[in-house]
TORKOL-4160 file (C-alpha; in steps of 0.2 Angstrom, whole numbers, padded with zeros to 4 digits, m for minus):
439
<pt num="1" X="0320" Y="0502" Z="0632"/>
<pt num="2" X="0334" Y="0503" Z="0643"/>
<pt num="3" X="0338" Y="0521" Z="0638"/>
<pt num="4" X="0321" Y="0527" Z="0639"/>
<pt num="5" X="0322" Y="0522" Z="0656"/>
<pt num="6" X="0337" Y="0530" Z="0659"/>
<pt num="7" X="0336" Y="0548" Z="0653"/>
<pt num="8" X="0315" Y="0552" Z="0650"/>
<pt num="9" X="0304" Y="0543" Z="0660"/>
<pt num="10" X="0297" Y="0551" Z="0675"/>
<pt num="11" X="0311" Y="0551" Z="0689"/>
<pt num="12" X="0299" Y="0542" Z="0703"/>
<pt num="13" X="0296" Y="0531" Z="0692"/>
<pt num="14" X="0312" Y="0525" Z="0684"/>
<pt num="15" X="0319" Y="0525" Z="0700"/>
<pt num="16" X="0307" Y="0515" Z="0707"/>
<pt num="17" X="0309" Y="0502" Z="0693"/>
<pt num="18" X="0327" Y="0499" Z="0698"/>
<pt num="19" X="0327" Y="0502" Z="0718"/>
<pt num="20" X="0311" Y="0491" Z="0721"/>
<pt num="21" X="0318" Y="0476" Z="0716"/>
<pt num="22" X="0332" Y="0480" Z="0725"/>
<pt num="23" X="0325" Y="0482" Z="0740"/>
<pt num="24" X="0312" Y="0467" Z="0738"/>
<pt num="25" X="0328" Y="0456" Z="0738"/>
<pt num="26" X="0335" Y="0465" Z="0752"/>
<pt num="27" X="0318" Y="0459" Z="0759"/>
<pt num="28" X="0321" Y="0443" Z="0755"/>
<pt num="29" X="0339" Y="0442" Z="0762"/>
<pt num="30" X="0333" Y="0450" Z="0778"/>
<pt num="31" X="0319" Y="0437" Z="0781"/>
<pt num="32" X="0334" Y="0424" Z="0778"/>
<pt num="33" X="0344" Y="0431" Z="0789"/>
<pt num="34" X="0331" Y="0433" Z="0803"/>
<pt num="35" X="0325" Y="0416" Z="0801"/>
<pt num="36" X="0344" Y="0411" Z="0800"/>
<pt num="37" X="0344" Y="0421" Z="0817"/>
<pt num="38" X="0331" Y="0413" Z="0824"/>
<pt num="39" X="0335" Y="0394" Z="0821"/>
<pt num="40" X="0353" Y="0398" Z="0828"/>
<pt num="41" X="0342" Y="0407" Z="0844"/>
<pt num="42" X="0332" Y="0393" Z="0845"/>
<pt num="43" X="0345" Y="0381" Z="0851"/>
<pt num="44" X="0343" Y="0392" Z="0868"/>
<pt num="45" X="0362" Y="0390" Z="0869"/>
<pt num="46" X="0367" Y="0408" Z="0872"/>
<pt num="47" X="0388" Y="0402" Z="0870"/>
<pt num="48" X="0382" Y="0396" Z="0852"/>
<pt num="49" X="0373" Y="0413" Z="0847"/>
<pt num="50" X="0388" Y="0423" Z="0854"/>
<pt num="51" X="0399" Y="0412" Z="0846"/>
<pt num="52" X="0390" Y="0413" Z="0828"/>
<pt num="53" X="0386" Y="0432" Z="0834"/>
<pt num="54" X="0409" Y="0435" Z="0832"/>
<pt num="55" X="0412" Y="0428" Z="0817"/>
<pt num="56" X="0399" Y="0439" Z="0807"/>
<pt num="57" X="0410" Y="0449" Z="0805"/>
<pt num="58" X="0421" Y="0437" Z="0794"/>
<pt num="59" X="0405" Y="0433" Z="0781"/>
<pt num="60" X="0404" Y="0455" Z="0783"/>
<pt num="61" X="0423" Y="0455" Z="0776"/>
<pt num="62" X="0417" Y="0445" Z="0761"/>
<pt num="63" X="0403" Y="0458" Z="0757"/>
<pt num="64" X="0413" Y="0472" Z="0757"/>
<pt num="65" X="0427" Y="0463" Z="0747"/>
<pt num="66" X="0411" Y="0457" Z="0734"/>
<pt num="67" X="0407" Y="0478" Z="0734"/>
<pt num="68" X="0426" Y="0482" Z="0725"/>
<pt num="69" X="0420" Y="0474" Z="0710"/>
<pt num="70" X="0400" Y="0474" Z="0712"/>
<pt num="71" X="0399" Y="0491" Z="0719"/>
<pt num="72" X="0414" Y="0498" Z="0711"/>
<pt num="73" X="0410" Y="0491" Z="0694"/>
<pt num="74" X="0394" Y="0495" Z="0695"/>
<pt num="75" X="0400" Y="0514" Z="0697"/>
<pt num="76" X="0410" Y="0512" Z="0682"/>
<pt num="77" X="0400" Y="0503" Z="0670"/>
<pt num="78" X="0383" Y="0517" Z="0674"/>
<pt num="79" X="0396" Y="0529" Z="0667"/>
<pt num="80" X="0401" Y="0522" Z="0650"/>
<pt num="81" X="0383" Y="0516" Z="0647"/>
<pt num="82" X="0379" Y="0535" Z="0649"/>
<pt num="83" X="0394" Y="0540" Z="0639"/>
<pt num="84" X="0390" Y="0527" Z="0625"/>
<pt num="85" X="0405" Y="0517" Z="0629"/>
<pt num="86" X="0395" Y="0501" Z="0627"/>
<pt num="87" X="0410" Y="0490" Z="0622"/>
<pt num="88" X="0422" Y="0495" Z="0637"/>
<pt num="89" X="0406" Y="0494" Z="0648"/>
<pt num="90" X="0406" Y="0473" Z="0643"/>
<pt num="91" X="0426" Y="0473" Z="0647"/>
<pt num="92" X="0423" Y="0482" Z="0665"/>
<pt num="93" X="0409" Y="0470" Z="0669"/>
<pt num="94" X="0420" Y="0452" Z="0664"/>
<pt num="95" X="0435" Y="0460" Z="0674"/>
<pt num="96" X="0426" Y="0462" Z="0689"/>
<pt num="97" X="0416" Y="0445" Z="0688"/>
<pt num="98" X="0434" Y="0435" Z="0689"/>
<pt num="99" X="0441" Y="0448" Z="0698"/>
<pt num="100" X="0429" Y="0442" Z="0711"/>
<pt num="101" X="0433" Y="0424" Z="0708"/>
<pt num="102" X="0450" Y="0428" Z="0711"/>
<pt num="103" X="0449" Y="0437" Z="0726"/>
<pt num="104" X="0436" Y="0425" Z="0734"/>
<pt num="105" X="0449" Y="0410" Z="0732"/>
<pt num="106" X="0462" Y="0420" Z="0738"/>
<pt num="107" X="0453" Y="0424" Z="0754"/>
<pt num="108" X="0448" Y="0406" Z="0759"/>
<pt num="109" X="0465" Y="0399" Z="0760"/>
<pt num="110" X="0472" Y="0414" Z="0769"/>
<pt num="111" X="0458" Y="0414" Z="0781"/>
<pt num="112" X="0460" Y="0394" Z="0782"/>
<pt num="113" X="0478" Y="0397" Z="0787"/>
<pt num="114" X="0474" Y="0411" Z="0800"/>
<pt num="115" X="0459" Y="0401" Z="0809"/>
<pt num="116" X="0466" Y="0401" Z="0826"/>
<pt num="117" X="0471" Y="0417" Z="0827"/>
<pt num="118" X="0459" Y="0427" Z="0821"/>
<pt num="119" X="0447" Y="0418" Z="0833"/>
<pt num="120" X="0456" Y="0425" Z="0847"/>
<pt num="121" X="0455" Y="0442" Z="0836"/>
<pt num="122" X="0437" Y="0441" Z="0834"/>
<pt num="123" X="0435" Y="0436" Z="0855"/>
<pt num="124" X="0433" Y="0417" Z="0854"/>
<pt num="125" X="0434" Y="0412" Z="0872"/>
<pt num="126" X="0433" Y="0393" Z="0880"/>
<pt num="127" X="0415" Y="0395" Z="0882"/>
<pt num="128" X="0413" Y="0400" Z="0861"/>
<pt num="129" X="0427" Y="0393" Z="0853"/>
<pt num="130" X="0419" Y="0378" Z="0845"/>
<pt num="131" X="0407" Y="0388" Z="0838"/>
<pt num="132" X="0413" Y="0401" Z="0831"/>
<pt num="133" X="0426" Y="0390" Z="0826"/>
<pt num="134" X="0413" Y="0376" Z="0816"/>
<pt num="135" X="0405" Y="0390" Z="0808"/>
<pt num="136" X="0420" Y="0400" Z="0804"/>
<pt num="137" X="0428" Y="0387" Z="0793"/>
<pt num="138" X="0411" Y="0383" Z="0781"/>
<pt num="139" X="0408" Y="0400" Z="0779"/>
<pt num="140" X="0427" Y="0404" Z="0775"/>
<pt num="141" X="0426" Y="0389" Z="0764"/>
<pt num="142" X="0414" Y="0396" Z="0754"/>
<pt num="143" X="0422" Y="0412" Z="0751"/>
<pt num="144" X="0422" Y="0412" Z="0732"/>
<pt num="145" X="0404" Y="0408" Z="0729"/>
<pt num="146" X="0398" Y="0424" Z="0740"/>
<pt num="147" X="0411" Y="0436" Z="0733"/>
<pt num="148" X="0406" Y="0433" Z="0718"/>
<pt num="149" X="0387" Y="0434" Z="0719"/>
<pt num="150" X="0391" Y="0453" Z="0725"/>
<pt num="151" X="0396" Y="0457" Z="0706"/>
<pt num="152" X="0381" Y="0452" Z="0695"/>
<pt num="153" X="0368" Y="0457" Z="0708"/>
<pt num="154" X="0374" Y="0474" Z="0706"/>
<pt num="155" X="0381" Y="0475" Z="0687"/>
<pt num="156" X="0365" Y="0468" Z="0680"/>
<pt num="157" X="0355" Y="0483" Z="0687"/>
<pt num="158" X="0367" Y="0495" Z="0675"/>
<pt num="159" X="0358" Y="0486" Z="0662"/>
<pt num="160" X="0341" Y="0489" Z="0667"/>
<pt num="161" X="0340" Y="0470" Z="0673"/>
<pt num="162" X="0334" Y="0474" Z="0692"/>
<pt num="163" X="0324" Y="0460" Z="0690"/>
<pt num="164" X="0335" Y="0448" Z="0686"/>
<pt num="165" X="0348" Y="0453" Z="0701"/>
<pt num="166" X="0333" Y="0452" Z="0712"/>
<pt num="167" X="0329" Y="0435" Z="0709"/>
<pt num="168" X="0344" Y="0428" Z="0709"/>
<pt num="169" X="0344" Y="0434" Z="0727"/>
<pt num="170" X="0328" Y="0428" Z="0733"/>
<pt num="171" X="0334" Y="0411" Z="0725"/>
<pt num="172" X="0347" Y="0410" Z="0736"/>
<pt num="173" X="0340" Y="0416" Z="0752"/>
<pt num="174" X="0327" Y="0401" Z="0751"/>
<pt num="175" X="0336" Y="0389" Z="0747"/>
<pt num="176" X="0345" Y="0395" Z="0764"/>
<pt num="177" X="0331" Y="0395" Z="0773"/>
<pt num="178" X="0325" Y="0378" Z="0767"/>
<pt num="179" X="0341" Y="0370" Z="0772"/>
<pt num="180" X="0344" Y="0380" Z="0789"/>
<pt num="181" X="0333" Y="0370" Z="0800"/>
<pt num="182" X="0339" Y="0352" Z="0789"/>
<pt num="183" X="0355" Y="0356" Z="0793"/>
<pt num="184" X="0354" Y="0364" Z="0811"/>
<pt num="185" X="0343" Y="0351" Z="0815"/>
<pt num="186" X="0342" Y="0337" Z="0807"/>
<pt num="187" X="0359" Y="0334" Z="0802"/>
<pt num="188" X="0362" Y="0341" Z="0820"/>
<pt num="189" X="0376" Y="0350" Z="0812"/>
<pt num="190" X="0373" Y="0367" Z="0824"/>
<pt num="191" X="0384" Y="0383" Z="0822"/>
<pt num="192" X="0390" Y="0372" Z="0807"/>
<pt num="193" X="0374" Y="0367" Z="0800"/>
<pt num="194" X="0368" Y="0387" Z="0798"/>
<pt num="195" X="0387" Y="0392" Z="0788"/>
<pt num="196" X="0385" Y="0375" Z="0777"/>
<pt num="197" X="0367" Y="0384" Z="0773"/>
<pt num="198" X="0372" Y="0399" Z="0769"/>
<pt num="199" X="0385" Y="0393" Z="0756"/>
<pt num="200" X="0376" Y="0383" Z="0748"/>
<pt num="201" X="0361" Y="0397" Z="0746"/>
<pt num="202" X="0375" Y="0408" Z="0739"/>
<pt num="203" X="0380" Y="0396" Z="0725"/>
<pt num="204" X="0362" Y="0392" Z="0718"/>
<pt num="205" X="0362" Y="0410" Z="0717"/>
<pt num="206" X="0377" Y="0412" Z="0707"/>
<pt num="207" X="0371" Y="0396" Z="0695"/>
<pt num="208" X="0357" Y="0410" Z="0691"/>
<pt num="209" X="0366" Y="0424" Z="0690"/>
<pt num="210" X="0379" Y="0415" Z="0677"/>
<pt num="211" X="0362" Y="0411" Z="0668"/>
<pt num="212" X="0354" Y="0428" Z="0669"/>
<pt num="213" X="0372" Y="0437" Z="0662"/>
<pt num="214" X="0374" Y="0424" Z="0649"/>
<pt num="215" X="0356" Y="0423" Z="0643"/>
<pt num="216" X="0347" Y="0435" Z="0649"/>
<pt num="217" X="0361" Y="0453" Z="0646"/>
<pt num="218" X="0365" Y="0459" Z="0629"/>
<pt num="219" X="0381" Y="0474" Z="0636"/>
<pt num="220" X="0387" Y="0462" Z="0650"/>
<pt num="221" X="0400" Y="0447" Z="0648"/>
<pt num="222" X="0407" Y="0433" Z="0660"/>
<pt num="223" X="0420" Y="0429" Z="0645"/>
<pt num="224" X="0438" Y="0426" Z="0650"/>
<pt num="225" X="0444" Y="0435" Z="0636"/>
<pt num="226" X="0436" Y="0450" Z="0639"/>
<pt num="227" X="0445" Y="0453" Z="0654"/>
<pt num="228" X="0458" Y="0462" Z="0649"/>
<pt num="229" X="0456" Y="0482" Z="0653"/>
<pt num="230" X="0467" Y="0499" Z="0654"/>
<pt num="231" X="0475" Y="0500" Z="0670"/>
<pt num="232" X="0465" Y="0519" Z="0670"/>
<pt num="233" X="0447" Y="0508" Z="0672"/>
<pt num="234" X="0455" Y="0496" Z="0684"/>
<pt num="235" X="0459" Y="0511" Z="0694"/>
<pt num="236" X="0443" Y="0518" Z="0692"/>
<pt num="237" X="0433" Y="0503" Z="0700"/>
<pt num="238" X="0445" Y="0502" Z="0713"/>
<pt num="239" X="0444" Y="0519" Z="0717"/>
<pt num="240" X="0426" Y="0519" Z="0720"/>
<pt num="241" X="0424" Y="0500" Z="0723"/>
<pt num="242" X="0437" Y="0499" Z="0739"/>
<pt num="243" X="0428" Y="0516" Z="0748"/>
<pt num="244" X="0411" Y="0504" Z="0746"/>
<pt num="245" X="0419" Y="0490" Z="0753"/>
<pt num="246" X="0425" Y="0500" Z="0767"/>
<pt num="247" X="0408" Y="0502" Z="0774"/>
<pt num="248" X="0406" Y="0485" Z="0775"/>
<pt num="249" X="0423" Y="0483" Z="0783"/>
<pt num="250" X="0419" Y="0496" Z="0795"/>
<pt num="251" X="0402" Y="0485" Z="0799"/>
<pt num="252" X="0413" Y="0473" Z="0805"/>
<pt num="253" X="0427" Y="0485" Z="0813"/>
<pt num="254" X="0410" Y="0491" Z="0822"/>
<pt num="255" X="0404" Y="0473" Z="0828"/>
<pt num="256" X="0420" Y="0470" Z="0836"/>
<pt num="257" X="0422" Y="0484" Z="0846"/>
<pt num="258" X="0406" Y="0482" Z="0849"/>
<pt num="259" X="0407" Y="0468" Z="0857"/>
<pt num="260" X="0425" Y="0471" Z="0865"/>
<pt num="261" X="0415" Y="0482" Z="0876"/>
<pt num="262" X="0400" Y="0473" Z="0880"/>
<pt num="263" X="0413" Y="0459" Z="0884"/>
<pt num="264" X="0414" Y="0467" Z="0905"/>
<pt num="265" X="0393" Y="0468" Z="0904"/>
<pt num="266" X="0392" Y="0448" Z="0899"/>
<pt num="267" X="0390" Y="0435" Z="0887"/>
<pt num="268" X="0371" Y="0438" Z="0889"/>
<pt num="269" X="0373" Y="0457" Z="0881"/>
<pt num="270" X="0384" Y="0451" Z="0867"/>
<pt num="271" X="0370" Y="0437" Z="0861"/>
<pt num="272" X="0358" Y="0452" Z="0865"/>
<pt num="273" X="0368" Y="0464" Z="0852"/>
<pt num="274" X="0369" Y="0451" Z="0841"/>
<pt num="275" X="0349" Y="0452" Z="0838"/>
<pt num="276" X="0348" Y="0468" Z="0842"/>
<pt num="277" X="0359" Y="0471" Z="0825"/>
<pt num="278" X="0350" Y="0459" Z="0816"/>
<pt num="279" X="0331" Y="0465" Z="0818"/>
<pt num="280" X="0340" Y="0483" Z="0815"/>
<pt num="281" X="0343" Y="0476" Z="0795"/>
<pt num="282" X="0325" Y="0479" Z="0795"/>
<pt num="283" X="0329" Y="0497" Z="0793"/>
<pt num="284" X="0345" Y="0498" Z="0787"/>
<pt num="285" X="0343" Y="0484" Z="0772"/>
<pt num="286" X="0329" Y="0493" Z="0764"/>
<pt num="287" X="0335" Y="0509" Z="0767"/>
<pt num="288" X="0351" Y="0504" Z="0761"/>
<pt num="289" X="0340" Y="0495" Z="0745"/>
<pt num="290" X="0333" Y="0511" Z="0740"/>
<pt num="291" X="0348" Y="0522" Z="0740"/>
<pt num="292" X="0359" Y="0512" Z="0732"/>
<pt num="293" X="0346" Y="0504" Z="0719"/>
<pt num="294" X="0344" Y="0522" Z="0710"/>
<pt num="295" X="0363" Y="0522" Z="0709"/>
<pt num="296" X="0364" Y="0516" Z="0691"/>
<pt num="297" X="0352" Y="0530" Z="0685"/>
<pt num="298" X="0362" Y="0543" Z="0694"/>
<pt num="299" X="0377" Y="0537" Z="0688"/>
<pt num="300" X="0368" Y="0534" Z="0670"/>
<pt num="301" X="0364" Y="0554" Z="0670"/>
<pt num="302" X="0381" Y="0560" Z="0678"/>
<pt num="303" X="0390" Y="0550" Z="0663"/>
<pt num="304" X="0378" Y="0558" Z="0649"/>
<pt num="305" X="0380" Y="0575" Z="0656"/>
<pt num="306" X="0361" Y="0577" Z="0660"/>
<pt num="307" X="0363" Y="0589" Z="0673"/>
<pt num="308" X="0348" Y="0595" Z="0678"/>
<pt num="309" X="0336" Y="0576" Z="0679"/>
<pt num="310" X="0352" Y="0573" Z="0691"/>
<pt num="311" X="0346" Y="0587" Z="0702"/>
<pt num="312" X="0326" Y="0580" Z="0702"/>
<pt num="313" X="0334" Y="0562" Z="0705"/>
<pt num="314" X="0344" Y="0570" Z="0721"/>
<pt num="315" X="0329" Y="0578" Z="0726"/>
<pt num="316" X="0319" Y="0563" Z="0727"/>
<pt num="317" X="0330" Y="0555" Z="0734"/>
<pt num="318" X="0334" Y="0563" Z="0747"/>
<pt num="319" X="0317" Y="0568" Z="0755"/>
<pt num="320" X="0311" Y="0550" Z="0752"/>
<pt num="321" X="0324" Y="0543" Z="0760"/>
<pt num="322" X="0321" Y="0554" Z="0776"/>
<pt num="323" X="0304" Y="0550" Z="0776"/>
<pt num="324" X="0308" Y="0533" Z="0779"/>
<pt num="325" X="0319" Y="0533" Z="0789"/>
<pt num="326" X="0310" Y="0542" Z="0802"/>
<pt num="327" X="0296" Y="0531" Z="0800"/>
<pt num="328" X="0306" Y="0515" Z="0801"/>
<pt num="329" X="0312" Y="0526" Z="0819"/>
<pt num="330" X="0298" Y="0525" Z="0825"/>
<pt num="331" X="0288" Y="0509" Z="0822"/>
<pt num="332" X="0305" Y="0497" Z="0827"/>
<pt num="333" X="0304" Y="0508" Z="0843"/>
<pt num="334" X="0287" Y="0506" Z="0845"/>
<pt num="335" X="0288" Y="0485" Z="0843"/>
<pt num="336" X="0305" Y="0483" Z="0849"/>
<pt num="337" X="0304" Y="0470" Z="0864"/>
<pt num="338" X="0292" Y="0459" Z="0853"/>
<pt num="339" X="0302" Y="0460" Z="0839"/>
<pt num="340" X="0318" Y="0456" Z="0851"/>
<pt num="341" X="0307" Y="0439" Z="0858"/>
<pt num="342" X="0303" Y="0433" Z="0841"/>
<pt num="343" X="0321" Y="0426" Z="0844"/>
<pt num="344" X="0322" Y="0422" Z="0861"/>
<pt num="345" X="0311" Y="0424" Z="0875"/>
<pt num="346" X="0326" Y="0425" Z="0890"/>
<pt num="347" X="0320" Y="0441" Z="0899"/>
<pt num="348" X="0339" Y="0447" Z="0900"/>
<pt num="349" X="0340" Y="0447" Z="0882"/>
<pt num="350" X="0323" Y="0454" Z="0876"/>
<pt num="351" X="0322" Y="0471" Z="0890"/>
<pt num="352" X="0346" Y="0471" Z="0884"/>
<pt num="353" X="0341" Y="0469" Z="0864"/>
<pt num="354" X="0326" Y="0480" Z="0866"/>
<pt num="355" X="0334" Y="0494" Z="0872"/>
<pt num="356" X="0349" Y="0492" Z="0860"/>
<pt num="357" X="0337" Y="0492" Z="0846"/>
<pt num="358" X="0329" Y="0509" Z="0850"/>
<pt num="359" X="0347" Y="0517" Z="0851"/>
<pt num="360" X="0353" Y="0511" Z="0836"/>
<pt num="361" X="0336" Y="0517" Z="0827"/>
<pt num="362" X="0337" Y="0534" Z="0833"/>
<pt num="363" X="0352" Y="0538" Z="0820"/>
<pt num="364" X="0341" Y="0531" Z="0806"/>
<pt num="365" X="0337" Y="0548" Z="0798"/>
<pt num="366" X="0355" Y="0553" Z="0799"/>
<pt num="367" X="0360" Y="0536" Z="0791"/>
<pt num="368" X="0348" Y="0539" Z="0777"/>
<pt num="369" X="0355" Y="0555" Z="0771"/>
<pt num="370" X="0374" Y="0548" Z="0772"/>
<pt num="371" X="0368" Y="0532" Z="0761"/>
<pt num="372" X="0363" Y="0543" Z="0749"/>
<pt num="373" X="0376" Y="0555" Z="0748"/>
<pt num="374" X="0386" Y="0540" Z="0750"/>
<pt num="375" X="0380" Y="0534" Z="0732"/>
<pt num="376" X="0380" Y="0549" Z="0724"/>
<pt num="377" X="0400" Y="0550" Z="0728"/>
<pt num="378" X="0403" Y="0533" Z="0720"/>
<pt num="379" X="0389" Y="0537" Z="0708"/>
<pt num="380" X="0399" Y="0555" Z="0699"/>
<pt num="381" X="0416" Y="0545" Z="0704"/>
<pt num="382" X="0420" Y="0556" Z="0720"/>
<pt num="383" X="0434" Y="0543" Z="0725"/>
<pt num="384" X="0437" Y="0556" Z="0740"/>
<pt num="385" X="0420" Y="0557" Z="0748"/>
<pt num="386" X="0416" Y="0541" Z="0745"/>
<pt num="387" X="0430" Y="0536" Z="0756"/>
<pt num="388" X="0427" Y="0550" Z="0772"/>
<pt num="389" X="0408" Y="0542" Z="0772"/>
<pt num="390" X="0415" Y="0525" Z="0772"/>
<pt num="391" X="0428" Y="0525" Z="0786"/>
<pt num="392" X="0417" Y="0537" Z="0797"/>
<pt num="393" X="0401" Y="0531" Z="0802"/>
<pt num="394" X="0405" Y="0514" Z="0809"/>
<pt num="395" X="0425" Y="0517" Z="0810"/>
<pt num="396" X="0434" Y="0532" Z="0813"/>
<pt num="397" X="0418" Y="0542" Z="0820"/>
<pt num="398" X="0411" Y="0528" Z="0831"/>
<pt num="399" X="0427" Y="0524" Z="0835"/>
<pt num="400" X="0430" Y="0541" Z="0844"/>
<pt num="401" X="0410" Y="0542" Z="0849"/>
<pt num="402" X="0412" Y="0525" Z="0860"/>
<pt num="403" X="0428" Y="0530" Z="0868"/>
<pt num="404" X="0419" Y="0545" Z="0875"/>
<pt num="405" X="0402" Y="0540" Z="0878"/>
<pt num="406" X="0405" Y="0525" Z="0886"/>
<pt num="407" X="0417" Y="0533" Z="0896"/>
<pt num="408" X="0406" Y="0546" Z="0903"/>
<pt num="409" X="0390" Y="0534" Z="0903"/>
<pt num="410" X="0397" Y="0517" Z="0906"/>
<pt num="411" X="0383" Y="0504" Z="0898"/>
<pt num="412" X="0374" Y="0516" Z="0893"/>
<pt num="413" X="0385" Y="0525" Z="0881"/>
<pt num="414" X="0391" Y="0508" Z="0872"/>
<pt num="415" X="0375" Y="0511" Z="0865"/>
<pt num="416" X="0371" Y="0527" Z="0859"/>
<pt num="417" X="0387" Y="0529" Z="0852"/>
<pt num="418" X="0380" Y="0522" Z="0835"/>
<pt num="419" X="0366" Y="0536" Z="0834"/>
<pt num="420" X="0381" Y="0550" Z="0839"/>
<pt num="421" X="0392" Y="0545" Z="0825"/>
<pt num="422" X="0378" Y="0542" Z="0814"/>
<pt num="423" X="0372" Y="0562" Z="0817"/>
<pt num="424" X="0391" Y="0567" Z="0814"/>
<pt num="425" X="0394" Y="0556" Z="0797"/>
<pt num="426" X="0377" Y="0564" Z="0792"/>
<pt num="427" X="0383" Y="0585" Z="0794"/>
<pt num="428" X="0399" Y="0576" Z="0785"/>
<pt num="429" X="0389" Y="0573" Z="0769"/>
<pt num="430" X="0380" Y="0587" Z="0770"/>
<pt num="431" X="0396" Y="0598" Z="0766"/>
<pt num="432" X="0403" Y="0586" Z="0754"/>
<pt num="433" X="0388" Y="0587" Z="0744"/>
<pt num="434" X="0385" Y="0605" Z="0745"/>
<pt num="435" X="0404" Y="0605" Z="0739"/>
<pt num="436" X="0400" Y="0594" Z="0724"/>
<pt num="437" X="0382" Y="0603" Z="0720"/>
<pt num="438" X="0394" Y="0618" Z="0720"/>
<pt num="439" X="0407" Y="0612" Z="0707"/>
C-alpha cells in the first residue's frame, strides 16, 4: 500500500496524503503556540513577554538540532525505501532516534552550565532577567524529550504513517495547552509555568511516538542494537540533516538580531516582534507543512530513479505553494491589527506588531519557492544547496539586508529587511534548481 502511494497514485493526491497531516499538526502546534502566546501576553507584564520573547531562540536551537536526525534521516531513509534498501532504512531510522537522545542530553547540561552567560548573549537585562531566566532553565531542562520528538514526527512519514506523526503532535500541543493556564496561573508559576508546559506536552508526545514506531511501523526500529551504521550513511544524514538544522539556527541568529536592533526603539517593540513572529507562524508553519510533508515522496522517486513523476511532483509543488503564499499575504495583511490584539490590546504594541506583521508577510511568496527548493535539495541529497538556502534567508542574506536597510531607513528598515532577503534567497533557489533540473 505504501508503494502504491509512492510511485502510481495520482501526484495531488499522494501528496496530499502525506502533507495534509503534516500541515493539520502544524495547525495544531500553531494554535498551541498562539494560545501559549496569549497566556504569556495576558499577564500584561511587557518585561515578562520580552523576557520569554529572548529565550525563543534556545527552544528554536533544540528544533533545529531535532532536524539533524529528523529531517536528515528522513532524507536518507526516502531514499533506500526507493532503492529497496529496506533493512539499512531500519538501521538509519534507530541511529537517528538515540542519536537524538544523545544529543538532547548533551545539550541540557551544557546549556545548564552556560545559564548566565548566554542570558546576557541573548539581551537579558535587569528588567528581563528573571524571566527569561525561569523559563530558560525548564525548557533547557527538557532538552532530550523535544529533540527527540523531531525524529519520529518526521521518519514515520517515510513510511506512509503521516497519520500517526500527526497525532503524536496534536497530543502533545493539548496537553500543552491544557496545562499552560494550570501552570501560569494557577500554580502561579509565570514565565516558568509556560516552559514546565511545554515539556511536559513534548514528553506525552514522545510516549506516543515510541508506541506508534514500535506498534504501529513494520521498516522502522527504536532498537539499541540496530544502531550501528557505515560511517558513509552517518555522513549522509548529517550532510543533509545539519543544512536543515541550519534553518532553524538561522531562525534564531534572526530573532537576535532582531531584537539587538529594536533594543534603541524599546522594550515595547521587542514584545511587539515577539507577537508579530508568532501570528506570522500562521503562514509560515503551513506553508512550511506542505513543502516539507511531500518530501518523502520526492525523495521516494529520486531514490527509485522515477524521473519524470519527479518533475509532475515539482510542478505541483511549486505553483501550489505560490498560490498560497500569496493568499496567506494578503489575508494576514488584511486582519493584521486584530490578529495582533488577540494578544494584547496596548495600543503601542497592536499599531508596532501590526505593521511588523505586514512586512514580514510581504516575502511570503518568495519564502514558498525557497521551502520547496529547500526540500528538494535535501530530498535528491544536494548537501550544497541545502546549505546556501539554510544560511541565507535568516542568516547570511538578512544579515547583510538589516545592516543596509536599517541604515538607510532607521525603524523602518529593521523591518522590511526580512521581506528583502527573503526575495534574494528566492532568485538563489531558482538557479540552484534550474542547475539541478539541468543535471
Amino acid at each position: 500500500m505504501e508503494n502504491e502511494l509512492f510511485e502510481k497514485t495520482a501526484v495531488p493526491k499522494a501528496y496530499m496524503t502525506l502533507a495534509l497531516p503534516v500541515v493539520l499538526s502544524m495547525l495544531v502546534s500553531l494554535v498551541y503556540n498562539m494560545v501559549d502566546t496569549y497566556f504569556i501576553a495576558l499577564t500584561q507584564d511587557q518585561n515578562l513577554v520580552a523576557g520569554v520573547s529572548l529565550v525563543v531562540p534556545v527552544f528554536t536551537l533544540m528544533i533545529a538540532f531535532g532536524d539533524i536526525f529528523g529531517l536528515g534521516g528522513s532524507s536518507m531513509i526516502s531514499r533506500l525505501f526507493g532503492e529497496k534498501r529496506e533493512e539499512e532504512a531500519r538501521r538509519a531510522s534507530a541511529f537517528c532516534v538515540w542519536g537524538a537522545v544523545a544529543f538532547g542530553l548533551c545539550f541540557t547540561v551544557i546549556f545548564l552550565l552556560g545559564r548566565s552567560p548566554i542570558l546576557r548573549i541573548l539581551g537579558a537585562d535587569q528588567a528581563t532577567w528573571q524571566y527569561a531566566g525561569d523559563y530558560y532553565t525548564w525548557i533547557v531542562l527538557g532538552a532530550a524529550f523535544i529533540i527527540f520528538g523531531l525524529v519520529p514526527s518526521n521518519i514515520l512519514r517515510t513510511e506512509g504513517l503521516a497519520a500517526q506523526a500527526m497525532l503524536g503532535s496534536i497530543l502533545g500541543s493539548i496537553v500543552n495547552i491544557i496545562l499552560d493556564p494550570i501552570f501560569i496561573f494557577g500554580l502561579k508559576q509565570g514565565a516558568a509555568g509556560a516552559a514546565i508546559a511545554t515539556v511536559l506536552g513534548n514528553l506525552i508526545a514522545d510516549i506516543y511516538y515510541i508506541y506508534a514506531m514500535v506498534r504501529k511501523s513494520k521498516r522502522l526500529s527504536v532498537r539499541l542494537r540496530d544502531v550501528r551504521i557505515p560511517g558513509k550513511m552517518i555522513g549522509g544524514i548529517l550532510s543533509i540533516g545539519i543544512p536543515a538544522s541550519i534553518t532553524n539556527l538561522m531562525q534564531s541568529f534572526m530573532v537576535m538580531l532582531t531584537n539587538h536592533f529594536l533594543q534603541p526603539y524599546g522594550t515595547d517593540k521587542i514584545a511587539a516582534m515577539g507577537i508579530a513572529l508568532k501570528a506570522n507562524m500562521i503562514t509560515a508553519m503551513i506553508l512550511v507543512g506542505f513543502a516539507f510533508g511531500g518530501q518523502p515522496l520526492i525523495g521516494y522517486n529520486y531514490g527509485s530513479g522515477n524521473r519524470r513523476r519527479l518533475k509532475e511532483i515539482l510542478k505541483f509543488t511549486y505553483l501550489f505553494q505560490i498560490g498560497l503564499g500569496l493568499v496567506f499575504t494578503i489575508l494576514m495583511s488584511v486582519f493584521a491589527p486584530s490578529i495582533i490584539r488577540i494578544f494584547m490590546k496596548d495600543p503601542s504594541i497592536v499599531v508596532n506588531g501590526a505593521k511588523m506583521l505586514r512586512f514580514q508577510q510581504l516575502g511570503m511568496v518568495f519564502m514558498a519557492v525557497t521551502l520547496v527548493s529547500t526540500c528538494v535539495c535535501q530530498s535528491v541529497g544536494n548537501a550544497i544547496g541545502a546549505f546556501a538556502l539554510s544560511i541565507s534567508r535568516q542568516g547570511v542574506l538578512y544579515g547583510i539586508a538589516l545592516m543596509i536597510c536599517s541604515g538607510l531607513l532607521g525603524y523602518q528598515g529593521v523591518l522590511a529587511s526580512q521581506a528583502c532577503a527573503d526575495a534574494a534567497t528566492a532568485f538563489m533557489a531558482c538557479v540552484i534548481i534550474f542547475h539541478i533540473m539541468k543535471e
